[in-house]
C-alpha positions, 0 to 999 in steps of 0.5 A: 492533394485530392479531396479524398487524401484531405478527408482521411487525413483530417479524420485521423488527426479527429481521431488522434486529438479526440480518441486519445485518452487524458494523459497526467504529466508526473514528471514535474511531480515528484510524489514527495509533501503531497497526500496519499490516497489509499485504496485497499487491495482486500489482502492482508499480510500476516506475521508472527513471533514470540518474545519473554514475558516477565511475570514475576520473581521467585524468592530467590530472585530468579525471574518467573518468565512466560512465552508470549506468542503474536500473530500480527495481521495487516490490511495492504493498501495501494498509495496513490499521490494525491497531486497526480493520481500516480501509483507511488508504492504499497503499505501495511496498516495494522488490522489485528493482533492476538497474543496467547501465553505459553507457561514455561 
């Protein structure tokens, strides 16, 4: 082989070992009793409902209700194992919640 072919053949075998980027072997990792890393998206998740509230009883005994409306905002997180650095899967942490009554 030439002197030529051997430099182009050396310099791309630099390259690959020295150009390529670090890889994480995850195959052996399988994300289950290891830490998690968050990392918030700036997102937020919103939800809401209602349910019955009972504030007393009348003196017949009937049940004095009231609606009580919740608006439920989450911040949303990426989860990351902490093992291997992968991406394992999103969650919701609670951030704020508002009530308000509505008098039937």
């Amino acid at each position: 082989m030439s002197i030529v072919k051997r430099a182009i053949v050396l310099v791309a075998a630099v390259c690959m070992l020295v150009g390529s980027p670090a890889m994480k072997v995850s195959a052996a990792c399988d994300h289950k009793d290891t830490g998690r890393d968050l990392q918030w998206t700036g997102q937020y998740r919103y939800s809401s409902y209602t349910h019955t509230v009972i504030r007393g009883y009348y003196t017949n005994g009937t049940p004095i209700t009231v609606q009580c409306h919740v608006n439920v905002t989450k911040k949303i997180y990426l989860c990351y194992c902490t093992e291997c650095g992968e991406y394992v899967t999103t969650t919701d942490l609670p951030y704020q919640e508002a009530h308000s009554i509505v008098h039937n």
